[in-house]
C-alpha positions in Angstrom: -6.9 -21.7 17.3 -9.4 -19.6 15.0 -10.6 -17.2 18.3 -6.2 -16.8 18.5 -5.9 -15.9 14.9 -8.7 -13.7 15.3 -7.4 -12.0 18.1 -3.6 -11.6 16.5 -5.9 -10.4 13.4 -7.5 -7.6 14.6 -4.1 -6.3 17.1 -2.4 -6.0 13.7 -5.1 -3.9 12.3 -5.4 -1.5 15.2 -1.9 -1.4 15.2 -2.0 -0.2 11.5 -4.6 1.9 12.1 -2.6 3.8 14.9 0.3 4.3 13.2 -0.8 4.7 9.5 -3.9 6.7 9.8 -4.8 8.0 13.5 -1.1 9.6 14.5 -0.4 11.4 11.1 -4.0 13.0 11.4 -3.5 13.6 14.7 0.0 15.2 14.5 -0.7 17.3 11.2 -2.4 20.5 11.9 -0.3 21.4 15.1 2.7 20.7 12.8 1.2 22.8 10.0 0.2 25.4 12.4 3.3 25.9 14.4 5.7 27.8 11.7 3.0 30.4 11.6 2.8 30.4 15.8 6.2 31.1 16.0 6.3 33.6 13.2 3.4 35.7 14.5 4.6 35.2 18.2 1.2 34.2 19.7 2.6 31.1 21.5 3.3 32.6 24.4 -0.4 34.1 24.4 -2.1 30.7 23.6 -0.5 29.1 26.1 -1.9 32.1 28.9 -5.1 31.6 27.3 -4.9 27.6 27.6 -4.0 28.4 31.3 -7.3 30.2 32.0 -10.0 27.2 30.7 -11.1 25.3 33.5 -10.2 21.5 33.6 -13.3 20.7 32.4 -13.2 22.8 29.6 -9.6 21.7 28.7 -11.4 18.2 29.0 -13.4 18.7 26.3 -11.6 21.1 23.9 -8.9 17.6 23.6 -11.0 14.7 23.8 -13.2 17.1 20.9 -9.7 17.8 19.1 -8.8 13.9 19.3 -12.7 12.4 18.6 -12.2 14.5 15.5 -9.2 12.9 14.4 -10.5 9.8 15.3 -13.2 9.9 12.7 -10.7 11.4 10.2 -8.7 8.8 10.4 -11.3 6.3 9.7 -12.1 7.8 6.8 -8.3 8.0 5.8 -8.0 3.9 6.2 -10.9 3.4 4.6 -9.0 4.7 1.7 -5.7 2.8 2.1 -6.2 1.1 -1.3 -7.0 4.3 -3.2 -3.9 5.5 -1.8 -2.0 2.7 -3.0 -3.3 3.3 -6.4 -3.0 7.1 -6.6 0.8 6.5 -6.7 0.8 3.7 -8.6 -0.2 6.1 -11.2 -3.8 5.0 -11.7 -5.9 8.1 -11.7 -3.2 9.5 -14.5 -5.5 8.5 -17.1 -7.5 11.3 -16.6 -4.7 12.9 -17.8 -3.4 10.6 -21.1 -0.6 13.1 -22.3 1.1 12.5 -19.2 0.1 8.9 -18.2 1.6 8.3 -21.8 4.8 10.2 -21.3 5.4 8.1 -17.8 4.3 5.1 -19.2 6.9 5.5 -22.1 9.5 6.5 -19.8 9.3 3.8 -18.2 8.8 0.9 -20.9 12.3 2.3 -22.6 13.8 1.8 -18.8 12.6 -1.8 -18.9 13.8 -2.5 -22.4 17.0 -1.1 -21.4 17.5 -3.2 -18.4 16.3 -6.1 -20.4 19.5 -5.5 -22.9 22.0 -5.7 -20.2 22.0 -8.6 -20.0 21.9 -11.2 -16.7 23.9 -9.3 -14.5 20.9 -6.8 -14.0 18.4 -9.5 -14.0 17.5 -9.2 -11.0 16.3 -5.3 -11.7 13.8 -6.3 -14.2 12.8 -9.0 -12.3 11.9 -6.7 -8.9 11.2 -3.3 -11.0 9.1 -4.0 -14.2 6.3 -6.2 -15.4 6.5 -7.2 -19.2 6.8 -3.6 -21.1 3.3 -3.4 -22.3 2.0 -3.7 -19.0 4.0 -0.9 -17.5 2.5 2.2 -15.2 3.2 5.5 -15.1 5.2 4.9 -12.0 7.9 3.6 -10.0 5.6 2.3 -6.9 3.0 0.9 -10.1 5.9 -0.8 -11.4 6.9 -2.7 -8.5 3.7 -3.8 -7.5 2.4 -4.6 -10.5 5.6 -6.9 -11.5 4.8 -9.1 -8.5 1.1 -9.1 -9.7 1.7 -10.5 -12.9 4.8 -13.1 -11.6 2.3 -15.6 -10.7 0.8 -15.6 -14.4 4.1 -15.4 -15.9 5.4 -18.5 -14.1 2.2 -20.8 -13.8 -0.6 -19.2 -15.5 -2.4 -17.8 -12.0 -4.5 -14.6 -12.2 -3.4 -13.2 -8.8 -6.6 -11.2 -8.4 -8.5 -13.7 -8.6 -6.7 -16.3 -6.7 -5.0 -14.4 -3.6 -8.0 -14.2 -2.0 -8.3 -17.7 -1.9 -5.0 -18.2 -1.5 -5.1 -15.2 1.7 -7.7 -18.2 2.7 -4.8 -21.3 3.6 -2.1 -19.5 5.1 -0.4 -19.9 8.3 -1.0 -17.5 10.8 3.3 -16.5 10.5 2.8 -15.8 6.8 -0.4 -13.6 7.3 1.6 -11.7 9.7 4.6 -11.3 7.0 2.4 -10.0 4.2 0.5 -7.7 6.7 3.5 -6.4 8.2 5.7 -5.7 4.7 2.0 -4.1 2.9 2.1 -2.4 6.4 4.8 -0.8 6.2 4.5 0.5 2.4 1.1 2.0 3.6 2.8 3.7 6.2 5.3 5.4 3.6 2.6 6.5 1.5 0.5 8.2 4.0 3.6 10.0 5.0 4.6 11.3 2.0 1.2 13.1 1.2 1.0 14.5 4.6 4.6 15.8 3.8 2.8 16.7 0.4 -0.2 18.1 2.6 2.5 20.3 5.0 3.9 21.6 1.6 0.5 23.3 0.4 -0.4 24.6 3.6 2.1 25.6 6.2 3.9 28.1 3.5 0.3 29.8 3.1 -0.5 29.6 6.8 3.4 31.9 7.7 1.9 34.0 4.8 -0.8 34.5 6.4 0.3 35.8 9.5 2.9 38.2 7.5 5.6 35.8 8.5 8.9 35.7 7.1 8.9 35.1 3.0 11.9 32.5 3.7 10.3 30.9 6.5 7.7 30.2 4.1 9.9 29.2 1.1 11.7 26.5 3.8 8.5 24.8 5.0 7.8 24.5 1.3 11.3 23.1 0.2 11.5 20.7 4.1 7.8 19.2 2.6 8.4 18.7 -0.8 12.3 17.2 0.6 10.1 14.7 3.0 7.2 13.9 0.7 10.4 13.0 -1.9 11.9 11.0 0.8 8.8 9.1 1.8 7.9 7.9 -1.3 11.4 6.8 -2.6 11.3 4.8 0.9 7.9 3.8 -0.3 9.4 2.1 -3.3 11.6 0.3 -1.4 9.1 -1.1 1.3 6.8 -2.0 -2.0 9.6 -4.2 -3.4 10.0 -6.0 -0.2 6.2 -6.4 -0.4 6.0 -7.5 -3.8 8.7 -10.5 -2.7 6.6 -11.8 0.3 3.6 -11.8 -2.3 6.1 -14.0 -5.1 7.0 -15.9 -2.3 4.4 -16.9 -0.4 2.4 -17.9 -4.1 5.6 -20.3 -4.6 4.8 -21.8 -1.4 1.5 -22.5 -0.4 -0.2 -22.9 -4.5 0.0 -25.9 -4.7 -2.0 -25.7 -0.8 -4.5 -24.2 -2.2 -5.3 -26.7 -5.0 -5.3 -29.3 -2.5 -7.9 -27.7 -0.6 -9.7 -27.0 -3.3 -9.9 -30.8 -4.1 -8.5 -30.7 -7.6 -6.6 -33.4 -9.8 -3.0 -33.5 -9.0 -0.5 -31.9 -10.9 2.9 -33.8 -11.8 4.5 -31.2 -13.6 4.5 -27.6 -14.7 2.5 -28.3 -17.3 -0.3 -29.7 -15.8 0.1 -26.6 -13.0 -0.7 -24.1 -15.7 -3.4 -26.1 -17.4 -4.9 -26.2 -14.1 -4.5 -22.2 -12.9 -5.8 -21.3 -16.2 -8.8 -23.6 -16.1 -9.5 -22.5 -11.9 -9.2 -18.5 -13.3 -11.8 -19.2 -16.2 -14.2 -20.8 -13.6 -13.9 -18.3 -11.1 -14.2 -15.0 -13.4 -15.6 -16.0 -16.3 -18.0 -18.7 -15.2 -16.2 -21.0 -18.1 -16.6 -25.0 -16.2 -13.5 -26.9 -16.3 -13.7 -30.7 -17.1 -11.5 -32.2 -14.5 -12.5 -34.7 -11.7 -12.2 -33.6 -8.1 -8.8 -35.1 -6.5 -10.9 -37.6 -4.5 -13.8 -37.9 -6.9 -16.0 -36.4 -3.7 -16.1 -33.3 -1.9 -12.6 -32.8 0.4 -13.3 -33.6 3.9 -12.7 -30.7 6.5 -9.6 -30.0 7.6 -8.4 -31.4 11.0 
C-alpha cells in the first residue's frame, strides 16, 4: 500500500512539473520570438536554413534547446512557493508605502463586507482573514483566510500542524489538496509568463523595426492574459483554501488519535488541547496531559 501511494505520489508531481514548470518554459521564447519573425520576415529564411543542418545536427540543436528548458524548469519548481508568496503580496514590504496602501484597501473591503450583514457571509468567510491580519492582496487574502480558520475555530496553528496533519490522510484526500494547490500553481506561473511575454516580445518587434502597433498589441494581449491568469488564480486559490478548511474539519481529530493524546469531549477541551500541541511543537513549552492510553500508541494496522 505505501510502494502504491508512493508511486501515485510521485505521477502527481511529474505531472505538475510538466504542466506547471517544463511546458511554459519550453513554449515561451518561440512565443516571445515569433511577433518579431513575422515582422522582420525571416521565417521563411529560418526555415531554409533549418532545412540544410544534417539530422544529426538538428539532433542536437533540440535535445540542447529542450535539456535547457529542462534545467530551467527545475529551477522554476523549485520556486513554486516563492511564487505563491510573490502574489500574495509578501515581498511588498520592501516597499511599505505601498504594502500599506493595499493592506488598507483591503482591511476597509473586509470591514465593509463584515457590515452587510449575513447575506454576504459567506464573502468574508472565503475572502478575508480577521482585518489586522490582511495582505496586500487578493490571492494573500484568500490563502491566508483558510490559514487562520483552523485557529479561529479550534485554536490549531496550521503551520505548525498540517504537516502533521499532511502525515494521516488518505491517499483520495492527498490527491484533492494536490490537485486544487495544483491547479492555482498553474495559474500563477501563467500569468508571469503572460507578465514575462509583456516585457519582452514588444521590445523584441522593436527591435527588428517592426511595426509600433504590433508592438503596442503584444504588450496590451500580455498584460490582458497576465490579468486573466491571475483573476483565475484567485479563484483556483479559494477552491484551495476550502479543501485545506475541509480536510482540517475532518481528519483533526485523526491526528490527535495518532498522536496518542487525552480525548476531547467537547470544543472546549479541543482547543485546550491544539493550543497546548502548538506550544509543544514551536515553542518547546511541555503540556501536562496523559497520553490517551497512558503508553506509547501501538502502530497502525
Amino acid at each position: 500500500m505505501i510502494d502504491s501511494m508512493v508511486d501515485r505520489a510521485a505521477s502527481i508531481l511529474e505531472r505538475r512539473f510538466l504542466t506547471n514548470a517544463f511546458l511554459p518554459v519550453v513554449l515561451l521564447l518561440p512565443i516571445v520570438g515569433l511577433p518579431a519573425l513575422v515582422q522582420s520576415r525571416k521565417i521563411d529564411q529560418l526555415v531554409a536554413e533549418w532545412s540544410q543542418f544534417s539530422i544529426g545536427m538538428k539532433a542536437f540543436i533540440v535535445v540542447g534547446y529542450f535539456t535547457l528548458c529542462w534545467f530551467g524548469a527545475v529551477i522554476l519548481a523549485s520556486q513554486w512557493r516563492n511564487i505563491v508568496r510573490l502574489f500574495e503580496g509578501y515581498p511588498l514590504w520592501r516597499w511599505p508605502w505601498i504594502d500599506r496602501v493595499g493592506k488598507q484597501w483591503h482591511e476597509a473591503l473586509s470591514y465593509q463586507l463584515g457590515k452587510r450583514g449575513r447575506q454576504h457571509w459567506y464573502l468574508q468567510y472565503s475572502r478575508y482573514p480577521p482585518p489586522r491580519e490582511v495582505l496586500p492582496t487578493r490571492l494573500g487574502n484568500v490563502l491566508r483566510a483558510a490559514e487562520r480558520y483552523p485557529e479561529q475555530r479550534y485554536g490549531a496553528e496550521m503551520i505548525l500542524i498540517w504537516p502533521r496533519l499532511y502525515q494521516v490522510l488518505p491517499r483520495d484526500a492527498i490527491d484533492d489538496v494536490e490537485g486544487a494547490r495544483s491547479s492555482m500553481e498553474f495559474l500563477l506561473v501563467l500569468s508571469l509568463w503572460f507578465t514575462a511575454f509583456t516585457a519582452t516580445a514588444p521590445v523584441a518587434v522593436v527591435l527588428v523595426k517592426g511595426a509600433p502597433l504590433v508592438a503596442v498589441v503584444c504588450f496590451a494581449v500580455g498584460s490582458a492574459g497576465a490579468y486573466a491568469a491571475y483573476l483565475s488564480a484567485i479563484v483556483a486559490a479559494a477552491e484551495y483554501g476550502e479543501q485545506l478548511r475541509s480536510i482540517f474539519d475532518v481528519y483533526r481529530l485523526e491526528l490527535l488519535r495518532r498522536l496518542n493524546l487525552p480525548p476531547v469531549h467537547d470544543i472546549t477541551e479541543e482547543r485546550r488541547q491544539w493550543q497546548a500541541l502548538g506550544a509543544l511543537i514551536g515553542r518547546r513549552v511541555l503540556p501536562t496531559w496523559k497520553y490517551g492510553n497512558g503508553v506509547a500508541a501501538p502502530e497502525d494496522s
